[in-house]
N, C-alpha and C positions, 0 to 999 in steps of 0.2 A: 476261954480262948485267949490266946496269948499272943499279940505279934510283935518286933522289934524294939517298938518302945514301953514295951511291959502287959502288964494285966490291965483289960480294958476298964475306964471307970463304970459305974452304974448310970444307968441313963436318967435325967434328972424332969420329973413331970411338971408342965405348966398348966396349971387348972385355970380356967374362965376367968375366977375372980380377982386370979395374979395377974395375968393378962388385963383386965381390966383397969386396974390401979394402974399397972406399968402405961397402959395407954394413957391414960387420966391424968397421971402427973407429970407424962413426959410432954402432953399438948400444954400442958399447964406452964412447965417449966419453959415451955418455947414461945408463949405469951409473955410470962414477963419478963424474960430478955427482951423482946423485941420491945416491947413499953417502955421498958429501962430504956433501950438505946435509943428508939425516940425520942423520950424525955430529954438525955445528954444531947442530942444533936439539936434537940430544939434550942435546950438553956446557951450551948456554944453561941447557933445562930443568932440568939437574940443581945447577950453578952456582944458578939462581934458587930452587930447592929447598934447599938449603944454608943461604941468605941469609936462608929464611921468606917469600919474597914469592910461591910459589906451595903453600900449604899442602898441596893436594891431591895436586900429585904425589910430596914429602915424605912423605906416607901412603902411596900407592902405592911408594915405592923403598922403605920400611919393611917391606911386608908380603911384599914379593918378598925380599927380602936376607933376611928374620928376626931384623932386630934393631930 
């Protein structure tokens, strides 16, 4: 069967076990983004706490550590 934009392609199967991994890795992959970017907003925050330019959480790293 043919319509306008050519000969239709062949329809392509997803078996369980593709679906599987594809769900696997993709929750996997959106873990460690978000880890990653915690990490980076942590090290900013703490770097800017260091610097004095965010006093507040300089208080908060103080009161957690104990010193």
């Amino acid at each position: 069967m043919a319509n306008e934009q050519g000969p239709l392609s062949p329809r392509a199967r997803v078996h369980a076990g593709t679906a599987f991994k594809a769900g696997f890795f993709g929750a996997f992959g959106v873990f460690v983004f978000s880890l990653s970017l915690t990490l980076v907003v942590v090290v900013v925050a703490l770097v800017l706490a260091a610097l004095d330019v965010l006093p507040g959480v300089a208080r908060a790293f103080r009161d957690v550590t104990g010193s």
